[in-house]
C-alpha positions in Angstrom: -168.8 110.4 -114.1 -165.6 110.6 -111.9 -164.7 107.9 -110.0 -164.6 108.4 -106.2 -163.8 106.3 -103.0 -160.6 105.6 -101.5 -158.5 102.4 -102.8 -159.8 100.0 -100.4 -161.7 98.0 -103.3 -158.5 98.3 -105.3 -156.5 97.1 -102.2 -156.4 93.1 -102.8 -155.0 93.2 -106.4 -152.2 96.3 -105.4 -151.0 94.1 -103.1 -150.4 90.8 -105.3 -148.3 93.2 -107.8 -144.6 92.8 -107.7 -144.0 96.3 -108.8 -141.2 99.0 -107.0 -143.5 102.3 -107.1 -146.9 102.8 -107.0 -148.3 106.1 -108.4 -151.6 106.9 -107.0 -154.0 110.0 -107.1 -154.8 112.0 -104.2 -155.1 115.7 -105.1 -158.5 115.3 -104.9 -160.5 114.3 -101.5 -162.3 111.6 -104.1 -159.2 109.6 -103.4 -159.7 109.1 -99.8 -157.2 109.2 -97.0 -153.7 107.5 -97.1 -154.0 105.1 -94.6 -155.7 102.6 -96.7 -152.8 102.4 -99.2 -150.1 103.4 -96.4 -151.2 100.7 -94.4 -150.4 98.0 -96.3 -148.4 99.6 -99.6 -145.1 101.0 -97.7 -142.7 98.6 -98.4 -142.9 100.6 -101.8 -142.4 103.5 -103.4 -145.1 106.4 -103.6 -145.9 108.3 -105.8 -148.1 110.8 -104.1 -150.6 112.9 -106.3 -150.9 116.5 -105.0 -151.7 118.3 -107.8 -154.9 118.5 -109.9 -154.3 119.3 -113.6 -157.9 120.3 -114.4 -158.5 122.8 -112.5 -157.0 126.8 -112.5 -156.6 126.6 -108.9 -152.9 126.7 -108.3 -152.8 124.2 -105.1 -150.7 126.0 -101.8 -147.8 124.8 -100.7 -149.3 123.9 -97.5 -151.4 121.7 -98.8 -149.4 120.0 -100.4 -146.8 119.6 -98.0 -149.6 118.6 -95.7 -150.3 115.7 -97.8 -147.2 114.6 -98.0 -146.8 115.0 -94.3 -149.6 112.1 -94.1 -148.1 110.3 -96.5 -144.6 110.3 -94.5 -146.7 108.6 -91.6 -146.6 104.9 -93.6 -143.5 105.9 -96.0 -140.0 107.0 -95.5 -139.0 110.6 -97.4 -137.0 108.2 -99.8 -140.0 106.4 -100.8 -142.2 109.4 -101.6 -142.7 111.3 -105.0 -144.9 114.2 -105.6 -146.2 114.5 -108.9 -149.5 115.6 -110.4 -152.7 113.5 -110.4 -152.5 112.4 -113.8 -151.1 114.5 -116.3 -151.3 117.9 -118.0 -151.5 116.5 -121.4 -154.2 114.1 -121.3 -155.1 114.7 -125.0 -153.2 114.6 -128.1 -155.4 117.5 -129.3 -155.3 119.5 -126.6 -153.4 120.1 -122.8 -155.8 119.6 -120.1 -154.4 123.5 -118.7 -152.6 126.4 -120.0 -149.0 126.7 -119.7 -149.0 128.8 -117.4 -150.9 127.6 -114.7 -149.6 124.1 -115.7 -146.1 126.1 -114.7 -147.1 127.8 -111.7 -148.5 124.0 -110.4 -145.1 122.3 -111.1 -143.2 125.3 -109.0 -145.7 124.5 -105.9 -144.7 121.2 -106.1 -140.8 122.2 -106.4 -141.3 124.7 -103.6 -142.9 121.7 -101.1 -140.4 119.2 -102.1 -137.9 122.0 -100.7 -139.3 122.4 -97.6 -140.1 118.9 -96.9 -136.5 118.2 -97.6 -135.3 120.9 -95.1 -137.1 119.6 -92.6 -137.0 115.1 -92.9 -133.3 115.5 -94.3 
Protein backbone atom coordinates (compact mmCIF):
# COMPACT_ATOMS: atom_id res chain seq x y z
CA UNK A 1 0.00 0.00 0.00
CA UNK A 2 1.09 3.62 -0.98
CA UNK A 3 1.51 5.97 1.41
CA UNK A 4 -0.91 9.00 1.38
CA UNK A 5 -1.52 12.28 3.42
CA UNK A 6 0.21 15.43 3.16
CA UNK A 7 3.49 16.04 5.35
CA UNK A 8 1.94 17.43 8.29
CA UNK A 9 2.87 14.22 10.51
CA UNK A 10 6.38 14.52 8.89
CA UNK A 11 6.42 18.32 9.74
CA UNK A 12 8.13 18.31 13.42
CA UNK A 13 11.21 16.24 12.44
CA UNK A 14 11.67 18.37 8.76
CA UNK A 15 11.90 21.18 10.64
CA UNK A 16 14.74 20.08 13.36
CA UNK A 17 16.99 19.11 10.18
CA UNK A 18 19.80 21.39 9.30
CA UNK A 19 19.77 20.49 5.78
CA UNK A 20 19.92 23.32 2.47
CA UNK A 21 17.22 21.44 0.13
CA UNK A 22 14.42 19.47 0.76
CA UNK A 23 13.23 17.17 -2.07
CA UNK A 24 9.67 16.22 -1.59
CA UNK A 25 6.92 14.36 -3.74
CA UNK A 26 3.93 15.99 -5.04
CA UNK A 27 3.17 14.65 -8.52
CA UNK A 28 0.65 12.90 -7.02
CA UNK A 29 -2.52 14.48 -5.01
CA UNK A 30 -1.46 11.73 -2.23
CA UNK A 31 1.10 14.30 -1.23
CA UNK A 32 -1.30 16.90 -0.24
CA UNK A 33 -1.14 20.62 -0.87
CA UNK A 34 2.07 22.81 -0.42
CA UNK A 35 1.10 24.94 2.20
CA UNK A 36 1.89 22.53 4.86
CA UNK A 37 5.61 22.32 3.84
CA UNK A 38 5.60 26.02 2.32
CA UNK A 39 4.48 27.21 5.43
CA UNK A 40 7.10 26.49 7.56
CA UNK A 41 10.03 24.90 4.99
CA UNK A 42 10.80 28.16 2.82
CA UNK A 43 13.85 29.29 4.23
CA UNK A 44 15.04 26.24 2.08
CA UNK A 45 15.45 24.92 -1.03
CA UNK A 46 12.58 22.86 -2.81
CA UNK A 47 12.76 20.38 -4.67
CA UNK A 48 9.26 20.12 -6.05
CA UNK A 49 8.02 16.67 -7.44
CA UNK A 50 5.90 17.10 -10.60
CA UNK A 51 6.40 14.24 -12.32
CA UNK A 52 5.20 10.63 -11.70
CA UNK A 53 7.57 7.97 -13.05
CA UNK A 54 5.09 5.06 -12.85
CA UNK A 55 2.71 5.95 -14.89
CA UNK A 56 2.51 6.39 -19.08
CA UNK A 57 0.74 9.54 -18.69
CA UNK A 58 3.09 12.17 -19.87
CA UNK A 59 2.10 15.01 -17.23
CA UNK A 60 1.08 18.71 -19.21
CA UNK A 61 2.98 21.50 -19.00
CA UNK A 62 0.24 23.17 -17.30
CA UNK A 63 0.23 21.19 -14.67
CA UNK A 64 3.18 21.25 -13.93
CA UNK A 65 3.77 24.77 -14.13
CA UNK A 66 0.68 25.06 -12.03
CA UNK A 67 2.34 23.28 -9.32
CA UNK A 68 5.10 25.15 -9.26
CA UNK A 69 3.08 28.32 -9.41
CA UNK A 70 1.80 27.06 -5.76
CA UNK A 71 4.93 26.24 -4.79
CA UNK A 72 6.38 29.93 -5.72
CA UNK A 73 3.61 31.21 -3.17
CA UNK A 74 6.09 30.12 0.04
CA UNK A 75 9.46 29.95 -2.15
CA UNK A 76 11.41 32.30 -4.24
CA UNK A 77 12.06 30.94 -8.17
CA UNK A 78 15.83 30.45 -6.76
CA UNK A 79 14.72 28.04 -4.22
CA UNK A 80 12.57 25.82 -6.40
CA UNK A 81 13.65 22.60 -8.37
CA UNK A 82 11.42 20.45 -10.48
CA UNK A 83 12.33 17.02 -10.65
CA UNK A 84 10.41 13.71 -10.80
CA UNK A 85 8.81 12.10 -7.74
CA UNK A 86 11.27 9.66 -7.22
CA UNK A 87 13.16 8.25 -9.83
CA UNK A 88 12.90 6.35 -13.22
CA UNK A 89 15.21 3.65 -12.15
CA UNK A 90 13.94 2.44 -8.98
CA UNK A 91 15.21 -1.10 -9.68
CA UNK A 92 18.50 -2.50 -10.49
CA UNK A 93 16.67 -5.02 -12.62
CA UNK A 94 14.49 -3.06 -14.31
CA UNK A 95 13.43 1.03 -15.08
CA UNK A 96 10.28 1.83 -13.53
CA UNK A 97 9.17 3.34 -17.51
CA UNK A 98 10.39 3.02 -20.90
CA UNK A 99 12.76 5.32 -22.41
CA UNK A 100 10.68 6.97 -24.12
CA UNK A 101 8.08 8.05 -22.02
CA UNK A 102 10.77 8.45 -19.33
CA UNK A 103 12.08 11.16 -22.22
CA UNK A 104 9.06 12.71 -23.19
CA UNK A 105 8.49 13.41 -19.02
CA UNK A 106 11.90 14.99 -18.58
CA UNK A 107 11.15 17.50 -21.83
CA UNK A 108 7.69 18.61 -19.94
CA UNK A 109 9.64 19.34 -17.11
CA UNK A 110 12.38 21.37 -19.41
CA UNK A 111 9.50 23.03 -21.32
CA UNK A 112 7.83 24.37 -17.67
CA UNK A 113 11.05 25.36 -16.24
CA UNK A 114 11.24 27.61 -19.54
CA UNK A 115 8.23 29.21 -19.15
CA UNK A 116 8.31 29.65 -15.52
CA UNK A 117 11.57 31.37 -16.05
CA UNK A 118 10.10 33.76 -18.74
CA UNK A 119 7.73 34.85 -16.67
CA UNK A 120 9.45 35.21 -12.55
CA UNK A 121 12.89 36.14 -14.28
Amino acid sequence: MLLSGDYAKLMPALERMKIDQFVLEYATPRAGDIDIVGRALNDSELGLGVINPRTDLVEPVEFIVSKAEKALEYYRPDQLFLNTDCGFGCFASRSVNIENIAYRKLCAIVESANQLRLKYS
